[in-house]
N, C-alpha and C positions, 0 to 999 in steps of 0.2 A: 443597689448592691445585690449579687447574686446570693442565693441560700442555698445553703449545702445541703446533701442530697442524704448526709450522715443521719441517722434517729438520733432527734432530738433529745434524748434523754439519756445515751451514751457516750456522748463526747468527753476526750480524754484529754485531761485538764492535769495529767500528776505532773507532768515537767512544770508548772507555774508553783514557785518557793514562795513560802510564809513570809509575813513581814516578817524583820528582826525586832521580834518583840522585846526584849530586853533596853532594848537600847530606845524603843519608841514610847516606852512610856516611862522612862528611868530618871528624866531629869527634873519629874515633881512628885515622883511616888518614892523615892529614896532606893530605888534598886541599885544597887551597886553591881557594874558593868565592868571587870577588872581589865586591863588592858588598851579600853578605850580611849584615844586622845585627844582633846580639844584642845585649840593653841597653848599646849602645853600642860597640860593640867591633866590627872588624873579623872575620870568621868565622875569618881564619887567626889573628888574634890568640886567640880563641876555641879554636884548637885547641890553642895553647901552654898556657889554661887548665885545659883537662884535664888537657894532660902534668902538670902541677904537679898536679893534683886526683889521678893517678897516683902521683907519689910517694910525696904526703900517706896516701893511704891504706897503701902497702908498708909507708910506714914508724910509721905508728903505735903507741906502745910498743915499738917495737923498742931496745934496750939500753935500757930502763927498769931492772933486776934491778939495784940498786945492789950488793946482799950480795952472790950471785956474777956476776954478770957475763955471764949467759944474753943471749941474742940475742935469741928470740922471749920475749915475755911470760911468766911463770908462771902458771899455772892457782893461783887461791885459790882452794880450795872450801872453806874453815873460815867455820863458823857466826857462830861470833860469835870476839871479840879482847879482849886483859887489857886493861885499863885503865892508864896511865901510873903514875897514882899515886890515893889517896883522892880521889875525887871529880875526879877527873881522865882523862877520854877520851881514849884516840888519834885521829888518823883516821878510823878507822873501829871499830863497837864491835858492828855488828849488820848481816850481808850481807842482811838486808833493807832497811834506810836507808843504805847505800853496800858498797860493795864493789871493793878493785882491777879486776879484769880486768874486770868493767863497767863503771867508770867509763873504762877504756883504751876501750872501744868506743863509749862516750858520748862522750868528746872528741873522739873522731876523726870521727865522727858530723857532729859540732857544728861541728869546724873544715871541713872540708868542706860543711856547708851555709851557712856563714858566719854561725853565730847565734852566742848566746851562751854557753847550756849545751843538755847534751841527757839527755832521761831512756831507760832500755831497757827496756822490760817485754815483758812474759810473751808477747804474740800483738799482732799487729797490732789487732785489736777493742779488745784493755784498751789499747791508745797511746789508741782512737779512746774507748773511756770514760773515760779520763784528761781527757781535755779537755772530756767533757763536765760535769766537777766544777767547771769555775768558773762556773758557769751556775746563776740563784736560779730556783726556780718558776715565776715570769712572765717568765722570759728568752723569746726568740725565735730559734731557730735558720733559718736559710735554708740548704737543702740543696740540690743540685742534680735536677732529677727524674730525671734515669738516673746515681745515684749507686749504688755497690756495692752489692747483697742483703745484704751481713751489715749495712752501716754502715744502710742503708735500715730495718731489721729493729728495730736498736737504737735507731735516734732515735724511731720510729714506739714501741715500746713501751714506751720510756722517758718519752713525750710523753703515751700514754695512760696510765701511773701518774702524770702532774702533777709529772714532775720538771723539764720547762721547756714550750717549744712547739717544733713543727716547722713549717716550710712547705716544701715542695718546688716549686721554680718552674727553668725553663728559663732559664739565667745568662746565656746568649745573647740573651735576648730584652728589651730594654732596657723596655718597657712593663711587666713581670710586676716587673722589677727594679723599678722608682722606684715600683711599689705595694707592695712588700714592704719598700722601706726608709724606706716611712710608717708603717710601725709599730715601727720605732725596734727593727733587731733588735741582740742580743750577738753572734753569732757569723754570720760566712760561713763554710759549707764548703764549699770547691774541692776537685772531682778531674779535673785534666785532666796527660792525656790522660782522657777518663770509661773505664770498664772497661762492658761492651763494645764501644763505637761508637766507641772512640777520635775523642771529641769534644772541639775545643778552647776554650778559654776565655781570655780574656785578662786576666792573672792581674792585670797594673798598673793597669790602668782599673777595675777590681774593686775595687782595694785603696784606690784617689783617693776611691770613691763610698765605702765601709766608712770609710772615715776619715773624712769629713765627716758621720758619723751615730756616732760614736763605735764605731764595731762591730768587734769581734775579726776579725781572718780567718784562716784554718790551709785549711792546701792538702795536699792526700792527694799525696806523692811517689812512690810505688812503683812506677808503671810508667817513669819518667824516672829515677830515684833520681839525686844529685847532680851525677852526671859530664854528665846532660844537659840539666838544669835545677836553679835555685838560686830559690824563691820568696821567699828571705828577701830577697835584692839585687831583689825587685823589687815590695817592699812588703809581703810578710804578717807577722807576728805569729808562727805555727805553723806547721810541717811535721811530717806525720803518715809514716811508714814504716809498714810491713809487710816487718819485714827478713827475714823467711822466704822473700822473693821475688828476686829479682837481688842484693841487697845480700851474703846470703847463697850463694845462687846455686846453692846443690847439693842442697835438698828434705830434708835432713836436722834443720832445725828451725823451730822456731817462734818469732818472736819480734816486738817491735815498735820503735818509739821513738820519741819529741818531740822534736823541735826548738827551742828559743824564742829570740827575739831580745832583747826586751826583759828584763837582768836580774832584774827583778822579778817578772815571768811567769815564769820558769824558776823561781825559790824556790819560786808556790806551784806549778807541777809538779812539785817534786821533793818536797816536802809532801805532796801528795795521792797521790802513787807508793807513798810510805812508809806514810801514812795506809791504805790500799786492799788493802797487798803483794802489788803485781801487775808487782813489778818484776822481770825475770828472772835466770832462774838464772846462777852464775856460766862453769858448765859452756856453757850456752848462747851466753854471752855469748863463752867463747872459740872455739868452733867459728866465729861469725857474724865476729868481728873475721879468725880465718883467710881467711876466704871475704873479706870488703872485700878483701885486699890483691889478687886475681886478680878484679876488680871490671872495669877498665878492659881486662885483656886477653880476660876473658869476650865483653864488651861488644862489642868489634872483631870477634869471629866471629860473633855474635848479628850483626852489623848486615851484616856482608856477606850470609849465609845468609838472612836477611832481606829484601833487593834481590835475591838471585835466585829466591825463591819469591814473592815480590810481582810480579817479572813474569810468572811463569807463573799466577799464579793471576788474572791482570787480562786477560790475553790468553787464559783459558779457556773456551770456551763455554758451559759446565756452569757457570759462574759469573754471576750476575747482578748482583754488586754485592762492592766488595773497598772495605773501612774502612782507610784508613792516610791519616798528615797529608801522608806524603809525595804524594800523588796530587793535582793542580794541580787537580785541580773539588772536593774537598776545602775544607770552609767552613772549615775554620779553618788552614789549608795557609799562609797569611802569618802567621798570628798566630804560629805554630809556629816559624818563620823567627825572629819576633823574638826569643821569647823562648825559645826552646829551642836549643842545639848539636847537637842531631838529633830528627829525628821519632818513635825510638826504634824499637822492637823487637820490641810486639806487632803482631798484624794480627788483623782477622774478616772474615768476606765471607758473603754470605750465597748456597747453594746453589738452583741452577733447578731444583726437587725438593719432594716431598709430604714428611710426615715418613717414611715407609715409603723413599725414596728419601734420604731425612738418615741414619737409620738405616743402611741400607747401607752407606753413605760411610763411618761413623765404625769401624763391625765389619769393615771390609777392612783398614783401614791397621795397619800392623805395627811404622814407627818412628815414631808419635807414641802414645802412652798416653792412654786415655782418663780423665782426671782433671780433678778443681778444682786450683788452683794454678795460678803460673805463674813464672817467671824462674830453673831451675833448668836447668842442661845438657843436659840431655834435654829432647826435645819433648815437647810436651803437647798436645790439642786437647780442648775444652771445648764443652757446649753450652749458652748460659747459662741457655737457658727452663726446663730442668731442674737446672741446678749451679748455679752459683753467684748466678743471680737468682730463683731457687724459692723463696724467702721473699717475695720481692713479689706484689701480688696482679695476677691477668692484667690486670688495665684497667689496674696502673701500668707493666705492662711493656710494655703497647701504648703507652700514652704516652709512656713511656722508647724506643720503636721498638722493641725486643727480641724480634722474629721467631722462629717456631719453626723455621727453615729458616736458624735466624744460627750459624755456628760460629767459636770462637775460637781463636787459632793460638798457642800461644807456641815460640816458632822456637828450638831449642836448637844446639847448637853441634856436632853432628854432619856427616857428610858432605853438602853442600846436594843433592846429587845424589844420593845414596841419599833423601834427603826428599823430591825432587821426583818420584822413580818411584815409592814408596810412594802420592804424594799420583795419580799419573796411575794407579795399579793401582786405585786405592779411586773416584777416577771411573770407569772400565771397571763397576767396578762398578755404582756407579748406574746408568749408560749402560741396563747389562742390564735392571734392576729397570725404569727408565724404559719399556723396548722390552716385558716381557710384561705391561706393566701397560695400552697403547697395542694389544697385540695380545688382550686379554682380550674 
């Protein structure tokens, strides 16, 4: 990448607008944003939805323990269970086809996304191969073209064994849509916010066109998870999680889970969970259910920490381009509005810098870790052409935008101002690299 010949210390940065701060930290701080509408609802009404979506999660399984009387949940880690009588099952008889304390984490899951039931498995990839089981040989999936490297990875080599079809088209772009839904596909997958361009899609209009062609749609929630978005109240079918991410919220495990609306959808996912066992551990499942109930207060400092490193980094000169829906020239910045209670929590920008200059940036900084992942307390920063889109091949990542000078943020809950001089120490840095590379 060529470097501009402008002094580095003047570049003019005033056409780049503020996030909409009101509206990005409003739906766990009580701000009341008047005007606003989320499928219907007034935005402060929208904030009372959370409080409640707050509850629900504290209180999930809590005074369950009918025998003694515990408060939080019991951990069942027993294999299997007696049987009633001859030929006669309990409940449960094999922690691989159910289990107490994951199904506590399932319901709570499920009530919170307002579906039906919900299933837990092992990683967020087996939720996303879970769903690709109800899918026959000549099915058609339609993915998004800047959908996740691992999900990208698995439809794509799952499509080259003949176990259904892929198409990757831009969901935005209504002309790629109405030739895609000429061939009469099974499944829509939605990921919006997308991972990394935090690109929005508008999940209802989506769901209107998928239903007049009979086609499933399941929408990837993990960077939203339900406090900030519910796609079931706004027409899908599935919600896919990666609860290892925010849901979870502290990097200590792995796990996944379905959603489904339609009773009957949910049986055969819970079928094919069992069928697969890729359903997670019970152990698993109680660390993730701990972590839900500190979901909405996580959330609150992720989102403030968040608006004040979104302004620093939009107002930086070193910065030529910052990805958030909160930002008004942001294409999907209203869609966002509708149908989301905040803009959420990731951010990427992409650095005025060679990779030798990306590089620098990333080996200065001290409180963010350089790692895949993202939605745990701790900051992270990512570089996706090497992490977590390095399974795509470069022409899908250049179609997907995914720039080698793109970095992604996940904003943890630490102090915003220890993260904002870390992130001004690791420019300094470039700055340097920038200046002997101009003086060579």
């Amino acid at each position: 990448m060529s470097i501009s010949d402008k002094n580095l210390s003047d570049k003019n940065y005033s056409n780049k607008s503020l996030p909409d701060s009101a509206f990005l930290d409003g739906a766990l701080s009580g701000n009341n944003v008047s005007g606003n509408k989320v499928s219907g609802n007034t935005f402060l009404e929208n904030i009372e939805l959370a409080s409640q979506d707050a509850t629900q999660a504290v209180k999930a399984g809590i005074e369950s323990d009918t025998q003694y009387g515990a408060v939080t949940p019991p951990l069942y880690l027993s294999s299997n269970y007696t049987f009633k009588d001859f030929a006669e099952p309990r409940q449960y008889d094999y922690s691989r086809s159910g289990n107490p304390t994951r199904d506590l984490l399932a319901d709570a899951l499920a009530e919170l996304e307002q579906g039906d039931a919900g299933v837990i498995t092992s990683t967020g990839m087996s939720a996303v191969l879970l769903i690709t089981q109800l899918l026959s040989a000549n099915d058609l999936i339609v993915a998004p073209h800047d959908c996740y490297g691992g999900t990208f990875r698995l439809f794509r080599s799952l499509a080259d064994k003949g176990h259904f079809k892929v198409q990757f088209v831009d969901q935005n772009d209504p002309i790629a849509l109405a030739e895609v839904f000429n061939h009469s596909p099974k499944l829509l997958w939605v990921e919006t916010p997308s991972n990394p361009l935090l690109r929005i899609v508008d999940i209802q209009s989506l769901c209107q066109k998928a239903k007049q062609h009979n086609c499933l749609v399941a929408v990837d929630n993990t960077f939203l998870t339900p406090a900030f978005q519910k796609p079931l109240t706004l027409g899908a079918d599935l919600v896919v999680h990666s609860t290892t991410k925010y849901i979870n919220g502290h990097s200590d495990v792995v796990g996944g889970a379905v959603i489904s609306k339609p009773p009957e959808l949910a049986e055969q996912i819970k079928w094919w969970a069992n069928c697969l066992g890729i359903t997670a551990s019970p152990f698993d499942s109680f660390l993730t259910l701990r972590g839900l109930r500190t979901l909405n207060a996580r959330l609150a400092v992720h989102l403030q920490n968040t608006q004040k490193i979104l302004k620093f980094l939009v107002e930086h000169p070193q910065v030529s381009k910052v990805y958030h829906p909160s930002l008004p020239e942001h294409p999907g910045h209203d869609i966002a509005k509708r149908q989301q209670s905040s803009f959420g929590v990731m951010l990427s920008f992409e650095l005025d810098g060679d990779e030798q200059q990306v590089r620098s940036f990333v080996l200065a900084l001290k409180q963010f870790s350089l790692a895949e992942s993202l939605g745990g307390v701790e900051s992270l920063i990512c570089h996706p052409a090497t992490m977590t889109h390095a399974a795509m091949h470069p022409e899908a990542r250049a179609t997907a935008g995914i720039k080698e000078n793109l970095l992604r943020l996940s904003i943890g809950i630490e102090s915003a101002q220890d993260l904002i001089s870390d992130l001004s120490s690791a420019f300094f840095a470039c700055v340097q690299v920038k200046l002997k590379q101009k003086a060579s």
